[in-house]
C-alpha positions in Angstrom: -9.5 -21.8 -7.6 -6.2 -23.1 -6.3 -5.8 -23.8 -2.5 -2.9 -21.7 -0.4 -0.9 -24.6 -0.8 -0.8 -25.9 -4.3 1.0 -29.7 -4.4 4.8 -29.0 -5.8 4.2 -32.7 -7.8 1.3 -30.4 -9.7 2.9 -27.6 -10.6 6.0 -29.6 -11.7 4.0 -31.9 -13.6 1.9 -28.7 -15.0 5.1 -26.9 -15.9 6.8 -29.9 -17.4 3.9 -31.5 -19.0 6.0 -34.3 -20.8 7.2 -35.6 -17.7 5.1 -38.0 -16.2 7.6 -40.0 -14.0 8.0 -40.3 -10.1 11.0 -37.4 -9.5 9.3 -34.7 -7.6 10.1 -32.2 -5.2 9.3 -32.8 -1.5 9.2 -29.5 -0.6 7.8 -25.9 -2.1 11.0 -24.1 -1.3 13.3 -27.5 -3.0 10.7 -27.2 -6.2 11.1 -23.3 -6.1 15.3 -23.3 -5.5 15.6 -25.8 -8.9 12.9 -23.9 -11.1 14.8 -20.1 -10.4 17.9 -22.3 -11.3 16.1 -23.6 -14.4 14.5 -19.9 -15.1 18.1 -18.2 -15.3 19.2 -21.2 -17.4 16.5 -20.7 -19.7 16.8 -17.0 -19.6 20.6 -16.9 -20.2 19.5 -19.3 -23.6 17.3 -16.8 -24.5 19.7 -14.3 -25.0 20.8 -16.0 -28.0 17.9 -17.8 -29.2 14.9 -15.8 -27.4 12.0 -17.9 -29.1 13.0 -20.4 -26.7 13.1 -18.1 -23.7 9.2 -16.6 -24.9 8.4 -20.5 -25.7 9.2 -21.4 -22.2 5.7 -19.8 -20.7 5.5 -16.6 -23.0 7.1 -14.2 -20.4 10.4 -12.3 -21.9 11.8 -12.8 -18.1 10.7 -15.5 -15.6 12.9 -15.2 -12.7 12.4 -12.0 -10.8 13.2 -10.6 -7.3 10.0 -8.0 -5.8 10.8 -5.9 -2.7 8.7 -5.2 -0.1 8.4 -3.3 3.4 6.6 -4.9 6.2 3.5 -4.7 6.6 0.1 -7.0 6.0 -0.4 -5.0 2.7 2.1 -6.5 1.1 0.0 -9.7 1.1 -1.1 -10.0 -2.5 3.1 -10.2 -3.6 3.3 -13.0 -0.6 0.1 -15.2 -1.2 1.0 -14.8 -5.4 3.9 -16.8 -4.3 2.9 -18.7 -1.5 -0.3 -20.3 -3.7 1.5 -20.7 -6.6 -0.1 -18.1 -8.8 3.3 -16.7 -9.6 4.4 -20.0 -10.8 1.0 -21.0 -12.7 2.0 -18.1 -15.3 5.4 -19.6 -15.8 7.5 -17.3 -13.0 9.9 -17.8 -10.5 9.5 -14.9 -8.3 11.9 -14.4 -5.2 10.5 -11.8 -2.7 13.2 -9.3 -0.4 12.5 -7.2 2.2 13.6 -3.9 2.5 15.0 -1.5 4.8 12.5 1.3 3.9 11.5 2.9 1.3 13.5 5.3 -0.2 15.8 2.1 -0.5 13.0 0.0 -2.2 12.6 2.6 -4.8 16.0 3.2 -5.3 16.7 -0.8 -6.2 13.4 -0.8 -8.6 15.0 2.3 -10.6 18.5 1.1 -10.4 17.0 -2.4 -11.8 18.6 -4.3 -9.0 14.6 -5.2 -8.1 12.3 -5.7 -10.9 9.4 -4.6 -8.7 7.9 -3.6 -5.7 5.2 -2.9 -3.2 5.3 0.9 -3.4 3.2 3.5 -1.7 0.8 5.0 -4.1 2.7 8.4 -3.9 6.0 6.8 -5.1 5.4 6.6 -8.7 3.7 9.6 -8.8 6.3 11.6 -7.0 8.9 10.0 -9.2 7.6 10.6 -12.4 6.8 13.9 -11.5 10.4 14.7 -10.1 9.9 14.9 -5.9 12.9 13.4 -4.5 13.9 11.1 -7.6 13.2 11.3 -10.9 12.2 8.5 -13.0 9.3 6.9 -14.9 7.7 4.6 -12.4 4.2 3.4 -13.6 1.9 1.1 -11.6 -0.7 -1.5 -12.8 -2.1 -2.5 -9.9 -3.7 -1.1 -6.8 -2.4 -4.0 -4.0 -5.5 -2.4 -1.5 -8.0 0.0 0.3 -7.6 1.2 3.5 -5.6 -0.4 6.2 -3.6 2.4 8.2 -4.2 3.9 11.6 -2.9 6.8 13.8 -2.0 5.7 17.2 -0.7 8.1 20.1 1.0 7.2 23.4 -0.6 6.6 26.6 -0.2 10.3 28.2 -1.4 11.9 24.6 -4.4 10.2 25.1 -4.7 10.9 28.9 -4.6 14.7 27.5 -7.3 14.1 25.2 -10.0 12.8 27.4 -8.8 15.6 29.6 -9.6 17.9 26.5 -12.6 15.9 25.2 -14.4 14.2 28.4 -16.7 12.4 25.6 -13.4 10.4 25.1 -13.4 8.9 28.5 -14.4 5.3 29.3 -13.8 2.2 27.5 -15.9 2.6 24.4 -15.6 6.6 23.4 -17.6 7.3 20.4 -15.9 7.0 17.0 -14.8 8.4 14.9 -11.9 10.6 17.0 -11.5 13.7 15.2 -8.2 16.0 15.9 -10.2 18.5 17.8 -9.3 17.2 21.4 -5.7 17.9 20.1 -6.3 21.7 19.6 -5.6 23.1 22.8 -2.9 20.4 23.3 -1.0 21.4 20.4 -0.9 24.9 21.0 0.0 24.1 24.6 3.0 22.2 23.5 4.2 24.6 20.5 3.9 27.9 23.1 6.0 25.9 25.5 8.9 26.2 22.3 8.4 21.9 22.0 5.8 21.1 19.6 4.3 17.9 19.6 5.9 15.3 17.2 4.0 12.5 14.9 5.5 9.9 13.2 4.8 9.3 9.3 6.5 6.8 6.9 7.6 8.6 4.1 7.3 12.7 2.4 5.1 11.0 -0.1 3.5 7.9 1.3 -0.6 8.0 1.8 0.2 7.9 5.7 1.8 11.4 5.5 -1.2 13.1 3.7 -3.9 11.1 6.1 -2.0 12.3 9.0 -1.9 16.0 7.4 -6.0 15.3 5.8 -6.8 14.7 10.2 -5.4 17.6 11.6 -6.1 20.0 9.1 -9.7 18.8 9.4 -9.9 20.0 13.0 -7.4 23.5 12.0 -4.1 21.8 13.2 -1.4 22.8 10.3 0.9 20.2 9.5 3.4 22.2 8.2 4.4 22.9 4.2 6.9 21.8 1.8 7.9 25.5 0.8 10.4 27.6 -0.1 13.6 24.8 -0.4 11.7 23.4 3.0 11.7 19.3 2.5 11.0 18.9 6.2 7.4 20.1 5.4 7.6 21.7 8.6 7.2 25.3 7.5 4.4 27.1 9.7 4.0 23.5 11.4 1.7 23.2 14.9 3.0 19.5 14.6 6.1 18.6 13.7 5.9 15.8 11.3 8.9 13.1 10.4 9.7 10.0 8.9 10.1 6.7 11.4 10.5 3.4 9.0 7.1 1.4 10.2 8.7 -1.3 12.0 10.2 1.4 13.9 7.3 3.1 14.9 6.2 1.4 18.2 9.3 1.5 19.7 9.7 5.0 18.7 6.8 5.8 20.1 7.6 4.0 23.0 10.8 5.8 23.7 9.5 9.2 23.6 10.8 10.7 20.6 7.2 10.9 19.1 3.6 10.9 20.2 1.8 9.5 17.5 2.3 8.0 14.3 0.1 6.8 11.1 1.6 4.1 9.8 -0.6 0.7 8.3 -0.5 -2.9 9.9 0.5 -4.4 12.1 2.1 -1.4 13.9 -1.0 0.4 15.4 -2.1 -3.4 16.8 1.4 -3.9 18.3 1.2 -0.5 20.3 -2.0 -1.3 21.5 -1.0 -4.8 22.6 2.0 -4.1 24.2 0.6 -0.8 25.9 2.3 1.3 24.2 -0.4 3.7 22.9 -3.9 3.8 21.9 -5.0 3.8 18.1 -7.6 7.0 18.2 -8.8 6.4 14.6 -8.5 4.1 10.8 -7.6 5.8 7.3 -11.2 4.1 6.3 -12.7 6.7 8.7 -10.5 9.8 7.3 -11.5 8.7 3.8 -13.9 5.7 3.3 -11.9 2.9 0.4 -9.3 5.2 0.2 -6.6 3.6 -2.2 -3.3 2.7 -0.5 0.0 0.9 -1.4 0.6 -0.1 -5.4 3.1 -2.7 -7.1 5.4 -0.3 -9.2 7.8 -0.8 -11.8 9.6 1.5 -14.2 8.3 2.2 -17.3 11.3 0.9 -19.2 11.1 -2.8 -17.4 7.4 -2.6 -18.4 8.2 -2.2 -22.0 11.3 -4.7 -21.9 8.7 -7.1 -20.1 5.3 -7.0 -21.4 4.3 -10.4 -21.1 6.0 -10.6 -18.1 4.5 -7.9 -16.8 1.0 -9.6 -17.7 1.7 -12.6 -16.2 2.7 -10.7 -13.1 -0.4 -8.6 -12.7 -2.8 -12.1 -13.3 -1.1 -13.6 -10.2 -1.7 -10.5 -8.0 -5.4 -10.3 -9.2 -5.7 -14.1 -8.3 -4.2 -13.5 -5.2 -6.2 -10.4 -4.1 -9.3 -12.7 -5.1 -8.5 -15.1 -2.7 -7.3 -12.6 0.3 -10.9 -11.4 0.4 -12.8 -14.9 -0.8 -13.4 -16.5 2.7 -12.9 -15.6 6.7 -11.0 -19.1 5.8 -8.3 -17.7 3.2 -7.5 -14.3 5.9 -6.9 -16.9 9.0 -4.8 -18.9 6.6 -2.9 -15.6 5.2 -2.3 -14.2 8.8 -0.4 -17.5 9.4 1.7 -16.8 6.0 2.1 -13.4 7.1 3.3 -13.9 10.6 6.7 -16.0 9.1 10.3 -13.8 9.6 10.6 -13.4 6.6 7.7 -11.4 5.6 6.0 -9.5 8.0 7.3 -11.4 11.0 4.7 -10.1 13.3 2.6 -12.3 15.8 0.0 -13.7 14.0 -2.9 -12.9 16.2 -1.9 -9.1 16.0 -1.9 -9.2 12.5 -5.1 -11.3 12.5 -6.7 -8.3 14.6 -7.0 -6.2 11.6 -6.6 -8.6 8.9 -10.1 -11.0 9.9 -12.4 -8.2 10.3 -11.6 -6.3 13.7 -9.8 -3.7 14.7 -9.0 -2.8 18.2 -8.1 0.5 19.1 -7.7 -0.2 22.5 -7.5 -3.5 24.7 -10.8 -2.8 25.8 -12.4 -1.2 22.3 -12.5 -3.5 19.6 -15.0 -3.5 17.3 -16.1 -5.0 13.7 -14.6 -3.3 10.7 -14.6 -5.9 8.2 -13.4 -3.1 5.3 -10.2 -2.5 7.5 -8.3 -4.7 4.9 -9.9 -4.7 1.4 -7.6 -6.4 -1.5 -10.2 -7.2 -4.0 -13.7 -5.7 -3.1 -15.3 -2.9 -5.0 -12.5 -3.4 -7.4 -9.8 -2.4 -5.2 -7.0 -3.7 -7.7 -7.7 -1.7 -10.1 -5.5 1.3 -10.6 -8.1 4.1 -11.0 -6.8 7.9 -12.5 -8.9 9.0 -9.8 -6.8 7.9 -7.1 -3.6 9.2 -8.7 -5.3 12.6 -8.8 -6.2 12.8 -5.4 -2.2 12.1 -4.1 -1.6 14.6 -7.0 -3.8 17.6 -5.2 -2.4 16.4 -1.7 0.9 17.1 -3.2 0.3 20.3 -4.4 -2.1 21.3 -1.0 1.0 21.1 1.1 3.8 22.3 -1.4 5.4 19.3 -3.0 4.4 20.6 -6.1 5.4 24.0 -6.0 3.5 25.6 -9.1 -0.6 25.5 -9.6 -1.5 23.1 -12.3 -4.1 22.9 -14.9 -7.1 20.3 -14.7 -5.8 18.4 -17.7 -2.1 18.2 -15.8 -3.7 16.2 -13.2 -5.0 13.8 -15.9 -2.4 13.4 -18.0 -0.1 12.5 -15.5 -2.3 10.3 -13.7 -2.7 8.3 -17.5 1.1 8.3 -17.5 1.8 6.6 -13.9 -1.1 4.9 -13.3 -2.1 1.9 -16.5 -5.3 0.3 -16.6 -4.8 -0.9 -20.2 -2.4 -3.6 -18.8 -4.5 -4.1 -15.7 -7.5 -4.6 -18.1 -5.2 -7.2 -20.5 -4.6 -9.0 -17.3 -7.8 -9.5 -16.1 -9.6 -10.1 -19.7 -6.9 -13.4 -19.7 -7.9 -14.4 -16.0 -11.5 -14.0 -17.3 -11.2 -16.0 -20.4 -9.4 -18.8 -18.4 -12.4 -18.9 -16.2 -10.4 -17.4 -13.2 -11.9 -14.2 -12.8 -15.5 -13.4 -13.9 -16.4 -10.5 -16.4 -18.2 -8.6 -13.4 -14.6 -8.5 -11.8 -13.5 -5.7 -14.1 -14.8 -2.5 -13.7 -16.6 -0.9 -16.8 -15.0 2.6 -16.3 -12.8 5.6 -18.0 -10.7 5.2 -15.2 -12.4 7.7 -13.2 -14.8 7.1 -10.5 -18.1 9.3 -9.3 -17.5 12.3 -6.9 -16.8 11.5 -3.6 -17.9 13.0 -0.2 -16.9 10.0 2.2 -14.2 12.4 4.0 -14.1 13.4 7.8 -14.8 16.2 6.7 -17.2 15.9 4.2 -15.5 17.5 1.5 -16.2 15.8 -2.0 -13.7 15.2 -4.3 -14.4 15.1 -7.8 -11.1 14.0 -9.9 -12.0 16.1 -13.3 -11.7 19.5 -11.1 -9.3 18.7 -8.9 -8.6 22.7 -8.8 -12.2 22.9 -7.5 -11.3 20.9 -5.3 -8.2 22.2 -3.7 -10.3 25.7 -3.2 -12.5 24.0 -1.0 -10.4 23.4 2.2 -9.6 26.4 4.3 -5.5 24.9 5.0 -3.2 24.3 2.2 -2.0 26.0 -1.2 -4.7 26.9 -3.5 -4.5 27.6 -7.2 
């Protein structure tokens, strides 16, 4: 396997084979700026003669610009480029952050990104018409887990007033929503209900939010009747805070929690801003999180591209979760201005096998971060179904649905048949091994590892949705 810092001299004299003299690039970034230059060249030539584009490296379009928002999870896109793997299938990737995302998405569907670290609920709701509508597919699952909910200082104060067990240093976890009960009502009969910040209608951090305080018989409002607040019958009052924002939202007042992913729940804990009362690995144990999307018509302009794209993000989840070494080493990457631009030894809090959920209660949770374990990249229909009922618990899909809705569109959005191309390649180069890929029909066993013990089975996911006592049944 490639180091984090492949030699430029390598790469040029890997990419450029029949050039053995002594001009090399001194830098990364100098060897990077003169391939894109060479990539549009090349590409531009291919227009009119496109055997020599495909015979430059196979891949219909080498130079490509990925969005991302940031957070740690966008690490596989970042360490793809920062090791080279990008570059070892013949790409010149550039990567842009974003403002949030309604913007991200709206630049991958307008084509002015080729692709992007999405949430998981982004293509889905897409292609299913919630907000946008377009065909946004995804072959790759980027992680598990790696969110929190944190609440300010005088929330918490209230609940060890409500929940004594939650005084002292070290209170037993996991924190349920129960010590929020009385709380809540308190607030919402006083006409000011209390307000928790989430980062998008359809990102996994509103539905883990909604999947905690339901659990305990807090109602996080609905998406009904023309209501795209989703604050209809709402104890809590729910809205969107981009996740860079969230701290100092939090610190100003205007909420009193948030569930948002890393490094933002660190931050507030090390700047005293709140306390972080629980992990999305507690709500739901490997539960899927963000994706890299692109639209369907890109994917079928770019196949090879799109290939060659999905082997460096395997490579690079590989080595995220190959050594305690490589996650010191990413933290560092991760901590630069122009990715997440966070300190690094916040970032390394959560990233290197700890998380702290306050100064004095930090403990091991070396699944916090997961890009590569128990298959983690690949894009399972199971996962796709589960966002799929969460919509349709709280109203964003208005009508019931039949079982074999739920599968076909998870088969449409989500595409382990490219995943499964990529990874046989990386296999047969001796990058991956076989073992790497899971043997599966894209749907996994029944699963119970929920706060609240309910298990989800993705072939009755109308079975499913009849099991919880809050939320839209069919």
């Amino acid at each position: 396997m490639n180091g984090p810092y492949d030699d430029s001299t390598d790469v040029y004299l890997r990419m450029n084979s029949k050039s053995k003299s002594s001009s090399t690039f001194s830098t990364r970034r100098q060897f990077l700026k003169s391939a894109v230059k060479g990539a549009v060249a090349t590409a531009a030539l291919g227009a009119l003669h496109p055997f020599t584009a495909r015979a430059a490296g196979g891949v219909e379009k080498p130079a490509l610009k990925f969005g991302f928002i940031k957070l740690t999870d966008c690490a596989p896109l970042v360490i793809a480029l920062e090791n080279g793997y990008f570059e070892d299938e013949g790409l010149f990737v550039s990567l842009e952050a974003q403002a949030n995302w309604k913007i991200l998405l709206d630049r991958v569907i307008s084509g002015e990104l080729d692709g992007a670290h999405m949430l998981a609920g982004q293509p889905i709701a897409a292609t299913i018409g919630i907000g946008t509508k377009a065909n946004v597919i995804t072959p790759f699952s980027m992680d598990l887990n790696g969110n929190g909910i944190t609440v300010s200082n005088d929330l918490w104060k209230q609940m060890q007033q409500a929940d004594p067990k939650l005084n002292g240093p070290n209170p037993p976890h996991p924190i349920s929503a129960e010590s929020l009960v009385p709380i809540v009502k308190r607030y919402k009969d006083a006409g000011s209900p209390l307000k928790f910040g989430m980062v998008f209608p359809v990102s996994t951090h509103n539905y883990y939010l909604r999947y905690w305080l339901a659990a305990a018989g807090i109602s996080p409002g609905y998406y009904i009747n023309g209501d795209t607040t989703g604050t209809t019958n709402a104890d809590v009052l729910l809205s969107v805070t981009p996740p860079p924002q969230m701290p100092a939202t939090l610190a100003q007042g205007t909420i009193q929690g948030y569930c948002v992913g890393e490094p933002w729940n660190e931050q507030a804990v090390f700047k005293g801003i709140g306390v972080a009362v629980i992990t999305d690995y507690e709500i739901w144990k490997n539960n899927p999180e963000k994706v890299f999307g692109i639209t369907e018509n890109w994917s079928n302009q770019n196949p090879q591209t799109l290939i060659a794209v999905v082997k460096a993000l395997i490579r690079a989840g590989q080595w995220l979760d190959a050594s305690h070494e490589n996650r010191v080493k990413a933290c560092k990457i991760l901590s630069q201005p122009q990715y997440v631009g966070a300190d690094e030894q916040i970032i390394a809090h959560s990233m290197t096998g700890s998380f702290a959920y306050q100064k004095t209660d930090i403990r091991s949770l070396p699944d916090f971060n997961v890009f590569f374990r128990y298959f983690a990249t690949y894009p399972f229909y199971s996962d796709c179904i589960w966002f799929l009922t969460q919509m349709r618990r709280w109203g964003q899909i208005a009508a019931n649905k039949p079982d074999n809705w739920y599968a076909d569109t998870a088969k449409q959005v989500y595409r382990p048949d490219i995943y499964v191309k990529a990874a046989n390649t990386l296999v047969a180069e001796g990058k991956i091994k076989p073992g790497d890929i899971p043997q599966t029909d894209g749907f996994k066993a029944p699963d119970g590892n929920f706060i609240d013990a309910i298990t989800f089975d993705a072939r009755k996911p109308n079975d499913y949705l009849k099991q919880f006592k809050a939320g839209l049944k069919s």
